[in-house]
Gaussian input, Z-matrix of N, CA and C with variables (Angstrom, degrees):
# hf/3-21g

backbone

0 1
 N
 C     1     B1
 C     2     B2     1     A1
 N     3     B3     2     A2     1     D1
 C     4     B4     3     A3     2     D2
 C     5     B5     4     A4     3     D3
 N     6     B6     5     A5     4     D4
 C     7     B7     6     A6     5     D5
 C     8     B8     7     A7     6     D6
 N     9     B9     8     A8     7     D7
 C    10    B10     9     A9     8     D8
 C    11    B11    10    A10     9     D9
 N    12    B12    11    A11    10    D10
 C    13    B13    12    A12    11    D11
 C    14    B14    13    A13    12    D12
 N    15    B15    14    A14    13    D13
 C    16    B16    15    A15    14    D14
 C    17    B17    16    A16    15    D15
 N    18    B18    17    A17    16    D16
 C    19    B19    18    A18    17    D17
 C    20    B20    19    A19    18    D18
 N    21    B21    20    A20    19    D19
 C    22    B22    21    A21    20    D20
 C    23    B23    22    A22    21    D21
 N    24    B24    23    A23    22    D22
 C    25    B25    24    A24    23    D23
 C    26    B26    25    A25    24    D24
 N    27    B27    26    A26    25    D25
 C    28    B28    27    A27    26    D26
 C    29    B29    28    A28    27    D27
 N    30    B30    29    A29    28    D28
 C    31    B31    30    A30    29    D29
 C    32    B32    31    A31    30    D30
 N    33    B33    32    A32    31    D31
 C    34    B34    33    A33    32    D32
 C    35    B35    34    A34    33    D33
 N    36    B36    35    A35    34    D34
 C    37    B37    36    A36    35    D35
 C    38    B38    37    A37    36    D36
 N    39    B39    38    A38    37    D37
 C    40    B40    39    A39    38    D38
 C    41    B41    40    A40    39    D39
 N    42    B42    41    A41    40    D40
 C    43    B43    42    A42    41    D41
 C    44    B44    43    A43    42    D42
 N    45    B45    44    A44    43    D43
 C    46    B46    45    A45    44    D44
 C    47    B47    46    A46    45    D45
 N    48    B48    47    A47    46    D46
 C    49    B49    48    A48    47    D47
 C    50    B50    49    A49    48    D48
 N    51    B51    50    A50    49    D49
 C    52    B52    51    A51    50    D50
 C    53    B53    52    A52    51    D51
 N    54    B54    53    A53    52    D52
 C    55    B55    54    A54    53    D53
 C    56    B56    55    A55    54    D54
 N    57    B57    56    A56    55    D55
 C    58    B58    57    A57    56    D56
 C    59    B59    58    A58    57    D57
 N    60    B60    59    A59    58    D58
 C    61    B61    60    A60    59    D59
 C    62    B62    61    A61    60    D60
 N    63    B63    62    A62    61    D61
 C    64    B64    63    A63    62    D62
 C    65    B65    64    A64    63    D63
 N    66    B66    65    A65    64    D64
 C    67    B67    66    A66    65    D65
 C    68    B68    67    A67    66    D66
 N    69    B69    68    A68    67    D67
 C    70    B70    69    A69    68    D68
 C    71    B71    70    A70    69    D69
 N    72    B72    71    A71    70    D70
 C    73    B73    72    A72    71    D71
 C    74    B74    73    A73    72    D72
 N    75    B75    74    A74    73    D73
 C    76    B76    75    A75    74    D74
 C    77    B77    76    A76    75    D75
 N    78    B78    77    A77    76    D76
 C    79    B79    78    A78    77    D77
 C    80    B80    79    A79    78    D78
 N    81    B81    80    A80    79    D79
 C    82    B82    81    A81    80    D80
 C    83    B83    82    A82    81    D81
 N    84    B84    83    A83    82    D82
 C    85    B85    84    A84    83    D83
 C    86    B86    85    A85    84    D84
 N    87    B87    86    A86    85    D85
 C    88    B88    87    A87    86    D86
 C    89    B89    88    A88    87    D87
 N    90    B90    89    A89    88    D88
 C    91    B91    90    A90    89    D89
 C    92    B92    91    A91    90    D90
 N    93    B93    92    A92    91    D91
 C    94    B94    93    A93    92    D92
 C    95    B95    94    A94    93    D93
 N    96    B96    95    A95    94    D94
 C    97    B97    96    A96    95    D95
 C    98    B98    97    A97    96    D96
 N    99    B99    98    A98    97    D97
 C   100   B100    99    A99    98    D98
 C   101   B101   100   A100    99    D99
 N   102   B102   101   A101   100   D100
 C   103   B103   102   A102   101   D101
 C   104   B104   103   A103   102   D102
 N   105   B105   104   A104   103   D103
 C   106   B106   105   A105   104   D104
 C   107   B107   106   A106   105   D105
 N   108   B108   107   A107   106   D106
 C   109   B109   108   A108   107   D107
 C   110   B110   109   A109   108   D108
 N   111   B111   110   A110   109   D109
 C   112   B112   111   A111   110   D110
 C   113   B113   112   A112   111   D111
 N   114   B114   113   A113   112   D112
 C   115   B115   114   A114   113   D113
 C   116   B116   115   A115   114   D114
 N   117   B117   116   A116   115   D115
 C   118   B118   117   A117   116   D116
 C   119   B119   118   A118   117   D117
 N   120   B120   119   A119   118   D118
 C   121   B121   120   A120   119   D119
 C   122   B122   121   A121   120   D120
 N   123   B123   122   A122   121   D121
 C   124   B124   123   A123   122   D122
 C   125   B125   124   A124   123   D123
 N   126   B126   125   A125   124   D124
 C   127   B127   126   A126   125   D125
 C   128   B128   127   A127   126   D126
 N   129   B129   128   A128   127   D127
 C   130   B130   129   A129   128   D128
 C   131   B131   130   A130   129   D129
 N   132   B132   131   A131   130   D130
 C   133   B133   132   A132   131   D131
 C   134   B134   133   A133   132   D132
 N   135   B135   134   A134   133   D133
 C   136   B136   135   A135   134   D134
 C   137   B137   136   A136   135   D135
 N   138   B138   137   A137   136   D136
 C   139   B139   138   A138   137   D137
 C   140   B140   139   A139   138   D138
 N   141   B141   140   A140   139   D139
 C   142   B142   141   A141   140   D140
 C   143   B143   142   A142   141   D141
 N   144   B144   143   A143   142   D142
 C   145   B145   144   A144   143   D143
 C   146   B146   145   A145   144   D144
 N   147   B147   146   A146   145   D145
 C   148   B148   147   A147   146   D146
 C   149   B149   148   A148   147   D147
 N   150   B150   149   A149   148   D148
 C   151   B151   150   A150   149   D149
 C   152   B152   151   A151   150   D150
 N   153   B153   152   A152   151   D151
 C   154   B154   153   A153   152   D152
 C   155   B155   154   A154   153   D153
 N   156   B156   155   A155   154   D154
 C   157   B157   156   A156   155   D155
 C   158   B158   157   A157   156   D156
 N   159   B159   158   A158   157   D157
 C   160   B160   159   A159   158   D158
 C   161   B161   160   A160   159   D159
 N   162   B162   161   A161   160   D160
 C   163   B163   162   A162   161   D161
 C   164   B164   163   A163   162   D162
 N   165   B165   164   A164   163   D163
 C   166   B166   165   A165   164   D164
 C   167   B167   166   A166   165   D165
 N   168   B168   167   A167   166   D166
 C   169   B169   168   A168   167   D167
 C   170   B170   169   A169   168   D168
 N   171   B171   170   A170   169   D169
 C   172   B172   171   A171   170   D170
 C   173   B173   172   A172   171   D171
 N   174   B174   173   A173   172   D172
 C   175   B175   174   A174   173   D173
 C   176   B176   175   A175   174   D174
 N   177   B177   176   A176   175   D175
 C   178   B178   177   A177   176   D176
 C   179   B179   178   A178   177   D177
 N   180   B180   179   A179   178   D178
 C   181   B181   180   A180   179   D179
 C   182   B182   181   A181   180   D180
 N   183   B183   182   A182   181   D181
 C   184   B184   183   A183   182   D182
 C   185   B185   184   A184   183   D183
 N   186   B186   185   A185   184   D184
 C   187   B187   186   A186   185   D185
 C   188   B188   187   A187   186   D186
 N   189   B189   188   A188   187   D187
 C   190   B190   189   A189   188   D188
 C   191   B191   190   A190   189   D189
 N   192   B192   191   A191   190   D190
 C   193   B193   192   A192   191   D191
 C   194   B194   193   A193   192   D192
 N   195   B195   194   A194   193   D193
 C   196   B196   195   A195   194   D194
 C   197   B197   196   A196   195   D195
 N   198   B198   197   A197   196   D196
 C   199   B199   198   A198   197   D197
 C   200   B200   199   A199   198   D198
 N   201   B201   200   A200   199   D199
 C   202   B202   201   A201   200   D200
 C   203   B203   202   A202   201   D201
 N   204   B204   203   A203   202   D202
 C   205   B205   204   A204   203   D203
 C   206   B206   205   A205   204   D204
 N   207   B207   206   A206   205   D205
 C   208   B208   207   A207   206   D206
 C   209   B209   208   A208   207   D207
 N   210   B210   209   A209   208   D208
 C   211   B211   210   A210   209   D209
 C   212   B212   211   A211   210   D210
 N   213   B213   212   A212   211   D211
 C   214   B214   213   A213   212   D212
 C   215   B215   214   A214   213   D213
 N   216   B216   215   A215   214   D214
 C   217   B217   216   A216   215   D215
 C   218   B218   217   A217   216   D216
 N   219   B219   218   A218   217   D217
 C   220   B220   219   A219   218   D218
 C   221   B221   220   A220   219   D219
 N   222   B222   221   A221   220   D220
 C   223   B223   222   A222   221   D221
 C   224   B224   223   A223   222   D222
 N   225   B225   224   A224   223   D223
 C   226   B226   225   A225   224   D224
 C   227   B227   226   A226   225   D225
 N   228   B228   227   A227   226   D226
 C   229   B229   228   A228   227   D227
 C   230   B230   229   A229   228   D228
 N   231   B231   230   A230   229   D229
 C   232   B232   231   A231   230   D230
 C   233   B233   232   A232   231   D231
 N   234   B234   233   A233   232   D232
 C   235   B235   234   A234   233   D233
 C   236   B236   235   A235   234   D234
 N   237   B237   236   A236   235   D235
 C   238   B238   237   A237   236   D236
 C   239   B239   238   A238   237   D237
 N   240   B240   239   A239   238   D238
 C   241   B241   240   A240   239   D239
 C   242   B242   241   A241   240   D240
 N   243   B243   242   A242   241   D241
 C   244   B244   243   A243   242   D242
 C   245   B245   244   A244   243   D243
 N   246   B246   245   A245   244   D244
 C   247   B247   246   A246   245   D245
 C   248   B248   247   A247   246   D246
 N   249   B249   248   A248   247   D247
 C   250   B250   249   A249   248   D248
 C   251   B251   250   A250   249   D249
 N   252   B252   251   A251   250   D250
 C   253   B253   252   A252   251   D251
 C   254   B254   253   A253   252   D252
 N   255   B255   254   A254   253   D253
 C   256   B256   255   A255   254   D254
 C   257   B257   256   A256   255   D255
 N   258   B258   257   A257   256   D256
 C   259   B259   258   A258   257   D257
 C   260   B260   259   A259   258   D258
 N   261   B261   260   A260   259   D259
 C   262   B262   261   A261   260   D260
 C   263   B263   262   A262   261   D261
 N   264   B264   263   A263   262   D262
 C   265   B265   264   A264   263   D263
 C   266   B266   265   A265   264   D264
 N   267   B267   266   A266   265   D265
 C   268   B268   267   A267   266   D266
 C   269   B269   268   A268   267   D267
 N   270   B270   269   A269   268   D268
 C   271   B271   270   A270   269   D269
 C   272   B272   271   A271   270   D270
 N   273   B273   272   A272   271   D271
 C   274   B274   273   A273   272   D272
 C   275   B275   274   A274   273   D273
 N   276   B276   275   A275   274   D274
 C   277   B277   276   A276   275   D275
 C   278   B278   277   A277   276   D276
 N   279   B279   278   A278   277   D277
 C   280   B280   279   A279   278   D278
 C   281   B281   280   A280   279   D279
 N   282   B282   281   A281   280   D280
 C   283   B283   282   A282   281   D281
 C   284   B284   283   A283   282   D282
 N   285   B285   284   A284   283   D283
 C   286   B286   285   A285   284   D284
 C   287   B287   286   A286   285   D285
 N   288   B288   287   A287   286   D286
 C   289   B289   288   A288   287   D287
 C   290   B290   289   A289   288   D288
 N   291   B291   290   A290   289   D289
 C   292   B292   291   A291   290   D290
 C   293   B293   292   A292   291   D291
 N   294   B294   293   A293   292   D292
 C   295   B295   294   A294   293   D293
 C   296   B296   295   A295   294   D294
 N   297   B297   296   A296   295   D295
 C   298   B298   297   A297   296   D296
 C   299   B299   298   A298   297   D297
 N   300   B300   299   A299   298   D298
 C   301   B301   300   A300   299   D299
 C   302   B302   301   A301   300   D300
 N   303   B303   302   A302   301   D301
 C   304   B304   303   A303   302   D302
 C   305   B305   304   A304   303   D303
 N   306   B306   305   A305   304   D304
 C   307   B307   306   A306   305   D305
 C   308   B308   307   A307   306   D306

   B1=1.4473
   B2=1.5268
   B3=1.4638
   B4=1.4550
   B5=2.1355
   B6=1.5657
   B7=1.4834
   B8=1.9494
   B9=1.2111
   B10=1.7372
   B11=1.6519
   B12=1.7387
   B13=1.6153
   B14=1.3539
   B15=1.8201
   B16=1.4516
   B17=1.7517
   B18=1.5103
   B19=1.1473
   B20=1.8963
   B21=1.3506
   B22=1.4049
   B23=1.4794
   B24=1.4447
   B25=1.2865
   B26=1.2611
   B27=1.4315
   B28=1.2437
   B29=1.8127
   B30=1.0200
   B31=1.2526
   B32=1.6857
   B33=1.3753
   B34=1.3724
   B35=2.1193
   B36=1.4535
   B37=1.4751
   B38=1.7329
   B39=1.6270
   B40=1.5735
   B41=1.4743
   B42=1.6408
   B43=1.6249
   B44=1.8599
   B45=1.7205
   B46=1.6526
   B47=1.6393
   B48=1.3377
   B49=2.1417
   B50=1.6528
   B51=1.4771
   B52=1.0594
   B53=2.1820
   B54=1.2691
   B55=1.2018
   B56=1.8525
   B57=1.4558
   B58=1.4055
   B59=1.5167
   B60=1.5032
   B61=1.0778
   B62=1.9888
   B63=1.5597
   B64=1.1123
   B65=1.2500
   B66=1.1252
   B67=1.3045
   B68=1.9223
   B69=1.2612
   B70=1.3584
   B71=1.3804
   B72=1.1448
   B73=1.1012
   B74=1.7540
   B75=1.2299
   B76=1.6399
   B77=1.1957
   B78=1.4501
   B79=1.6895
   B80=2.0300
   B81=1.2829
   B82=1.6263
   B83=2.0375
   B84=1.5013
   B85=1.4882
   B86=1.3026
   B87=0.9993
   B88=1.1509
   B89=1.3606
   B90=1.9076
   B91=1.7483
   B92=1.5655
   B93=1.1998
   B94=1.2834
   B95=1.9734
   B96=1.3958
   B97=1.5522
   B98=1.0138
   B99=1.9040
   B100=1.2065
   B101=1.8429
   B102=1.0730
   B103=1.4708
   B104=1.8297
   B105=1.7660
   B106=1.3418
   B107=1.5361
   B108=1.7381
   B109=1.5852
   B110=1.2942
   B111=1.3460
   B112=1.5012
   B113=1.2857
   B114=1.9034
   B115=2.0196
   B116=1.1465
   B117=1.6777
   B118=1.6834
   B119=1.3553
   B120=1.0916
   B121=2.2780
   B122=1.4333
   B123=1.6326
   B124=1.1145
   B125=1.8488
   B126=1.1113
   B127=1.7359
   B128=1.7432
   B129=1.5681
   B130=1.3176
   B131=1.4864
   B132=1.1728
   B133=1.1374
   B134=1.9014
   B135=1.3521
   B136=1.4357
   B137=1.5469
   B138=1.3955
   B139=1.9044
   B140=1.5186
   B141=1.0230
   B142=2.0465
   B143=1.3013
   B144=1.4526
   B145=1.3682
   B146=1.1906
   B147=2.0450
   B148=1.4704
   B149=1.3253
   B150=1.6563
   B151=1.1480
   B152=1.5961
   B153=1.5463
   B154=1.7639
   B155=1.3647
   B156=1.1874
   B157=1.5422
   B158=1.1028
   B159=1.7822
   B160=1.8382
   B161=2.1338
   B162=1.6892
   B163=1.5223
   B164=1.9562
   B165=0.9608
   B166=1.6348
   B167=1.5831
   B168=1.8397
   B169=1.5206
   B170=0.5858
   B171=1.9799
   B172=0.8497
   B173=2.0127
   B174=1.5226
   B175=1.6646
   B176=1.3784
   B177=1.6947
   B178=1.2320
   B179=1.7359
   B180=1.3555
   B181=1.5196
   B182=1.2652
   B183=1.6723
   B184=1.7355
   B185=1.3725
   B186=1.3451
   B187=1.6189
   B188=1.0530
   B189=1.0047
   B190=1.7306
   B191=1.1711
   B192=1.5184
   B193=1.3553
   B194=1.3517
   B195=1.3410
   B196=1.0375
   B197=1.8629
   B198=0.8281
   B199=1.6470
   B200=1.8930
   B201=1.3210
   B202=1.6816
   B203=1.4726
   B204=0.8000
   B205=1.7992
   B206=1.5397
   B207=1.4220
   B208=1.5545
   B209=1.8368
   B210=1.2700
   B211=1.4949
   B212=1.6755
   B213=1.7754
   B214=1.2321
   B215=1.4761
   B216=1.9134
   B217=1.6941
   B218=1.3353
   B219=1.4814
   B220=1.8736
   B221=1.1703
   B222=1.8112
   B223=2.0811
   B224=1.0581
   B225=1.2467
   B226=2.3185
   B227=1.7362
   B228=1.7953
   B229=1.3458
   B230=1.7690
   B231=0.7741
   B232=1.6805
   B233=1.9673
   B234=1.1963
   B235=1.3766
   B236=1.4355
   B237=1.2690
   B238=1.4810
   B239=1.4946
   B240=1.4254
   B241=1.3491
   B242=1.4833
   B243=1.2874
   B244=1.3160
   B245=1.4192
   B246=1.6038
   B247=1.6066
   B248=1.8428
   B249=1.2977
   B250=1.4177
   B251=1.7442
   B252=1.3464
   B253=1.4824
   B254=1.8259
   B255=0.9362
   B256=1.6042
   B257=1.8795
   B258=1.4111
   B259=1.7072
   B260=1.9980
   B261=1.4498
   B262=1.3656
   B263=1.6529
   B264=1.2144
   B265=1.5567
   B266=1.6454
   B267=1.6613
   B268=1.1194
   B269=1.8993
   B270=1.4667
   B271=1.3151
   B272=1.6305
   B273=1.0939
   B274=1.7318
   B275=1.2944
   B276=1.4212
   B277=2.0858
   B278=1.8533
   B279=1.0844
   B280=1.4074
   B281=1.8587
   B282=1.3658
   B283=1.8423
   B284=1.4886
   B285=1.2555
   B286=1.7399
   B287=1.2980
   B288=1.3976
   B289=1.5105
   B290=1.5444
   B291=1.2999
   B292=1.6142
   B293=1.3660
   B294=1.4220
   B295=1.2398
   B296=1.8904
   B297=1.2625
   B298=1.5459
   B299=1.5749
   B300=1.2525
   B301=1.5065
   B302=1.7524
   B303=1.0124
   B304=1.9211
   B305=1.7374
   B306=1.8617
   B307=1.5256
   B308=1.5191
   A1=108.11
   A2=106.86
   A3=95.79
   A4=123.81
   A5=99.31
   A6=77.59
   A7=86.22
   A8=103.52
   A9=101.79
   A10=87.51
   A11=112.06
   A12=98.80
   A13=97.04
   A14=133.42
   A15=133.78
   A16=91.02
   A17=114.25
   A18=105.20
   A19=108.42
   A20=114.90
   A21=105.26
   A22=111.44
   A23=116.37
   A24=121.86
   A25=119.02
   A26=131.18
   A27=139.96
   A28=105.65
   A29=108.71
   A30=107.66
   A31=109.42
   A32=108.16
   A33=133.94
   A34=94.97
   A35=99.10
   A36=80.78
   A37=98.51
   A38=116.98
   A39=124.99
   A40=94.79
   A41=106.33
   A42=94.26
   A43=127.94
   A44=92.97
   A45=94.07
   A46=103.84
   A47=104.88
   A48=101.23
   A49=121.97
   A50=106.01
   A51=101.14
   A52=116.39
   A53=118.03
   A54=120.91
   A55=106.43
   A56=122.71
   A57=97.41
   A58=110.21
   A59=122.68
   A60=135.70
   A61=105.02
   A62=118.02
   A63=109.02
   A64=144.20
   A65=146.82
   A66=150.45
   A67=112.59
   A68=107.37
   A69=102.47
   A70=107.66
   A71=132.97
   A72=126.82
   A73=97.34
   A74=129.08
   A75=124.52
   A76=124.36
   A77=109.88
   A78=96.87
   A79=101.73
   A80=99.44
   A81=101.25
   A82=89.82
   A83=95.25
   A84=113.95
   A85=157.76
   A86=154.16
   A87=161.85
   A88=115.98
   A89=97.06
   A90=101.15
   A91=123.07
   A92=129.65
   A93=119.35
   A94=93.67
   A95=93.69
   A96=108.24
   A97=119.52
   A98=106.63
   A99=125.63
   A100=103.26
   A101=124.65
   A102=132.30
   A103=95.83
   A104=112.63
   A105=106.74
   A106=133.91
   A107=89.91
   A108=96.32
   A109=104.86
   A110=115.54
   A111=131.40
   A112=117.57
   A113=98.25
   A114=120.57
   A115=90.98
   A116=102.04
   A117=126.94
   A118=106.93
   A119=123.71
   A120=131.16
   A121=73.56
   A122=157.48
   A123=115.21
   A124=105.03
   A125=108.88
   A126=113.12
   A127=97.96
   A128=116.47
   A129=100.12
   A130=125.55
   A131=162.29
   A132=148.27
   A133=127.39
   A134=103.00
   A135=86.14
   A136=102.44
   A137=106.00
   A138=142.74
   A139=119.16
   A140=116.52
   A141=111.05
   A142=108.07
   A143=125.67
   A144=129.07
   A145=112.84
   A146=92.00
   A147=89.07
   A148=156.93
   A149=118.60
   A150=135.79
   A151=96.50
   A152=108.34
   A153=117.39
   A154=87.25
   A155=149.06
   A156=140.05
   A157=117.45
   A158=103.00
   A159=93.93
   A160=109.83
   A161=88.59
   A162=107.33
   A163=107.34
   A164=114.10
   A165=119.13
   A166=117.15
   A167=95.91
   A168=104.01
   A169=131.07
   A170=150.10
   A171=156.57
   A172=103.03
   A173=89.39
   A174=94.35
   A175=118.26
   A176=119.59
   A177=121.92
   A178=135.83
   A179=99.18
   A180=140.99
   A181=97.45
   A182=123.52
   A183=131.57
   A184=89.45
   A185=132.69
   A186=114.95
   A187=106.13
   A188=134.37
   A189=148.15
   A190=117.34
   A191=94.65
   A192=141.78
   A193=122.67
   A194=112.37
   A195=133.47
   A196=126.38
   A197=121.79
   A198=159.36
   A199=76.14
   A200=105.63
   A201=87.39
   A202=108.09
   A203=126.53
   A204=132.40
   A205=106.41
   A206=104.77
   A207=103.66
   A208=87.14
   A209=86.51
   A210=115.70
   A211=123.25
   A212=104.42
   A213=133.44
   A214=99.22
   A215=98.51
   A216=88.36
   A217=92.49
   A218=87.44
   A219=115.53
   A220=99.73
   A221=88.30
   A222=98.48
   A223=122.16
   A224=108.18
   A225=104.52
   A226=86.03
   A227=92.17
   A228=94.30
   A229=97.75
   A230=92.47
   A231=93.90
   A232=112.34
   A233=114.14
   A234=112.75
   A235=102.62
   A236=125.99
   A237=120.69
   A238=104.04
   A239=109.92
   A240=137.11
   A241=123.81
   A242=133.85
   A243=140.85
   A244=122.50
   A245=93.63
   A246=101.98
   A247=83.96
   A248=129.19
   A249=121.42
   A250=118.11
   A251=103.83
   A252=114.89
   A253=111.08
   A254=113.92
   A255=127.00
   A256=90.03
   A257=136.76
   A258=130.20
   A259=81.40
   A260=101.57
   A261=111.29
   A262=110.08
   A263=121.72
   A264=123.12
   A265=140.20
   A266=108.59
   A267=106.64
   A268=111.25
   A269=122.72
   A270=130.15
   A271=86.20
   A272=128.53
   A273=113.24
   A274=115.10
   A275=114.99
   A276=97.28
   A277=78.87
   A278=139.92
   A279=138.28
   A280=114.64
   A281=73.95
   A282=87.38
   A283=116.68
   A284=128.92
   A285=122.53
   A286=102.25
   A287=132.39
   A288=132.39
   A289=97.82
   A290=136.78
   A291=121.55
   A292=104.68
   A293=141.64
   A294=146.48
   A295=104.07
   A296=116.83
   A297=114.59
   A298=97.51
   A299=135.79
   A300=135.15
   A301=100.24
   A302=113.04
   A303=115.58
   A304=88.69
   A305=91.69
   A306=101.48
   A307=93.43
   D1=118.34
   D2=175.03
   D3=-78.58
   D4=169.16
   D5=-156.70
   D6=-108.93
   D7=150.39
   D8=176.78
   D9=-135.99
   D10=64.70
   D11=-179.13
   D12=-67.02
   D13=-26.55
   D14=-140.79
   D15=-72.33
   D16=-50.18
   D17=-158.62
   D18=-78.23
   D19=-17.11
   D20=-178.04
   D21=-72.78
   D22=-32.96
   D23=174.00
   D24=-63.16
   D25=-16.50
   D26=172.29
   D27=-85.40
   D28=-24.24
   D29=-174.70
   D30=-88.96
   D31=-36.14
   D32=172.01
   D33=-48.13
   D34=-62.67
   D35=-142.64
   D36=-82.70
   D37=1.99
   D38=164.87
   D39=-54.67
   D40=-68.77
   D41=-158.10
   D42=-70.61
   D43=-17.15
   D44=171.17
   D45=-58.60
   D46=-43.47
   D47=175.09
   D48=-56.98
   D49=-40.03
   D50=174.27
   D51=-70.68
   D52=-61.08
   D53=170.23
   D54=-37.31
   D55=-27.67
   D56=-176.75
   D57=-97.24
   D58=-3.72
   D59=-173.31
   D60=-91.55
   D61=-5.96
   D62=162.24
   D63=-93.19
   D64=-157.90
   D65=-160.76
   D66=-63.25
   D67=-12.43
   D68=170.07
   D69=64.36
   D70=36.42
   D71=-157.92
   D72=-117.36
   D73=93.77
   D74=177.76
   D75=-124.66
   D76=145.50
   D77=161.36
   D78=-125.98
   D79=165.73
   D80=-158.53
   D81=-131.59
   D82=111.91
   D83=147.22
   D84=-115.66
   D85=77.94
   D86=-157.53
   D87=81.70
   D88=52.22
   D89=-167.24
   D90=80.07
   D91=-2.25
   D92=-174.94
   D93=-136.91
   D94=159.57
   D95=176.72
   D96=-120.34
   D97=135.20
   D98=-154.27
   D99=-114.99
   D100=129.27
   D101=173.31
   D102=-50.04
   D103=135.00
   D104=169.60
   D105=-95.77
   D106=-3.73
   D107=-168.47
   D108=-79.37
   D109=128.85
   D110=-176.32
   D111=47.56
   D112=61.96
   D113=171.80
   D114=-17.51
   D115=141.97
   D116=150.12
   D117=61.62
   D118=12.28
   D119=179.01
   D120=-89.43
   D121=-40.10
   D122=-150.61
   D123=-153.25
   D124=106.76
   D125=-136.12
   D126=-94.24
   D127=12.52
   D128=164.64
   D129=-105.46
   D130=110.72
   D131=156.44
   D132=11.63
   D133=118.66
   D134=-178.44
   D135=-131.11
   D136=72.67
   D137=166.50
   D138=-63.49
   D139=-178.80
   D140=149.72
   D141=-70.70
   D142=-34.66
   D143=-176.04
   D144=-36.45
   D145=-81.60
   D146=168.78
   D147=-72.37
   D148=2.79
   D149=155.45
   D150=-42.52
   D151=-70.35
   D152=-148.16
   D153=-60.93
   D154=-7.29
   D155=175.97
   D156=-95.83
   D157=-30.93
   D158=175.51
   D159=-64.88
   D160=-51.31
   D161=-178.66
   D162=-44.67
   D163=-33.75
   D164=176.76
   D165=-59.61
   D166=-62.27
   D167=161.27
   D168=-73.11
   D169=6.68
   D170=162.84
   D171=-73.23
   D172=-47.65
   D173=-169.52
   D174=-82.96
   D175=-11.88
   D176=154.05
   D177=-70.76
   D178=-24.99
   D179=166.51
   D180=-47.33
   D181=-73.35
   D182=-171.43
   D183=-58.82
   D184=-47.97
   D185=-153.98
   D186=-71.12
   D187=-29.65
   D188=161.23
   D189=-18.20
   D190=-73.77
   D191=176.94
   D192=-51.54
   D193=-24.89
   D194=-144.49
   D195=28.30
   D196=47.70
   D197=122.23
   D198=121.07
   D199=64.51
   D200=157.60
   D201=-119.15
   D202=169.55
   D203=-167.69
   D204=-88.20
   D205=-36.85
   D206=-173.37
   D207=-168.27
   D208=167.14
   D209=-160.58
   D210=-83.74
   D211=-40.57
   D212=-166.82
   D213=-64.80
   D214=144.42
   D215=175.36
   D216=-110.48
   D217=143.99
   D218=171.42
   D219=-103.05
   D220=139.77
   D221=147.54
   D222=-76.75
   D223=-5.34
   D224=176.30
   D225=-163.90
   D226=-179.16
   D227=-164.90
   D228=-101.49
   D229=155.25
   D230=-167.47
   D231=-69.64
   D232=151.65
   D233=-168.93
   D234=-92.26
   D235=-35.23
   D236=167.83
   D237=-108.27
   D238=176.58
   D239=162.55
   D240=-143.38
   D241=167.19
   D242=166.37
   D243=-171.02
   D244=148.20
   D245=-150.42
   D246=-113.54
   D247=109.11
   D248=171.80
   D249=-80.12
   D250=86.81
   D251=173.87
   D252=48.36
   D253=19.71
   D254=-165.50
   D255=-75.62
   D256=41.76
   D257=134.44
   D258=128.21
   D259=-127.14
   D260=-158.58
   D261=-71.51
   D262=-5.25
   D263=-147.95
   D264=68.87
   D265=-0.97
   D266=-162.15
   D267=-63.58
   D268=-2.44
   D269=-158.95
   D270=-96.46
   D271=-51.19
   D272=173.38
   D273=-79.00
   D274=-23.08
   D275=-174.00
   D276=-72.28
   D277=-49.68
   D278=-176.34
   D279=-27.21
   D280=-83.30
   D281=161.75
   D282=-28.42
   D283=-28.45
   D284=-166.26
   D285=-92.91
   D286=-35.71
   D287=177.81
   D288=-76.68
   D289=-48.64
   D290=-169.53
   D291=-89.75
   D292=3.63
   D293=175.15
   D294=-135.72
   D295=80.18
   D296=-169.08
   D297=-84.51
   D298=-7.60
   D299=178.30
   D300=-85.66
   D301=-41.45
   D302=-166.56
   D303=-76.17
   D304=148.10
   D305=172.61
   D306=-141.36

């Protein structure tokens, strides 16, 4: 398995900036922190914890995959992309280095 710790850690320490740059909005249970906008709509923790768990399954996901993003064959590479709220984002900041035309 090859290792790309350089680029997850870059991606890691984008989204710790982005998550502290938002709405601040928390509630805290049994030690872990829960997003408040629209209580109980979303029942996992969104901590460092669970970052380092999304970022894990994300990187077990590529090995799978064998580091492809998606499966479908294209005749060209697509000019946009979008990631619908699917956890930390690491599957579209991903997408921009192996797709440098899509924004």
């Amino acid at each position: 398995m090859a290792s790309t710790h350089t680029t997850y850690d870059w991606i890691t320490e984008r989204i710790s900036m982005t998550l502290e740059s938002g709405t601040g909005r928390h509630l805290w249970e049994g030690g872990r922190r829960y997003h408040a906008y629209r209580e109980g709509r979303y029942s996992l923790p969104n901590d460092e914890l669970e970052q380092q768990r999304e970022e894990l399954m994300h990187i077990l996901v590529m090995d799978i995959l064998d580091n492809e993003l998606f499966l479908a064959p294209m005749a060209e590479p697509p000019k946009k992309v979008m990631d619908l709220a699917t956890g930390i984002g690491l599957w579209a900041i991903e997408s921009k280095f192996k797709i440098p035309s899509a924004r």
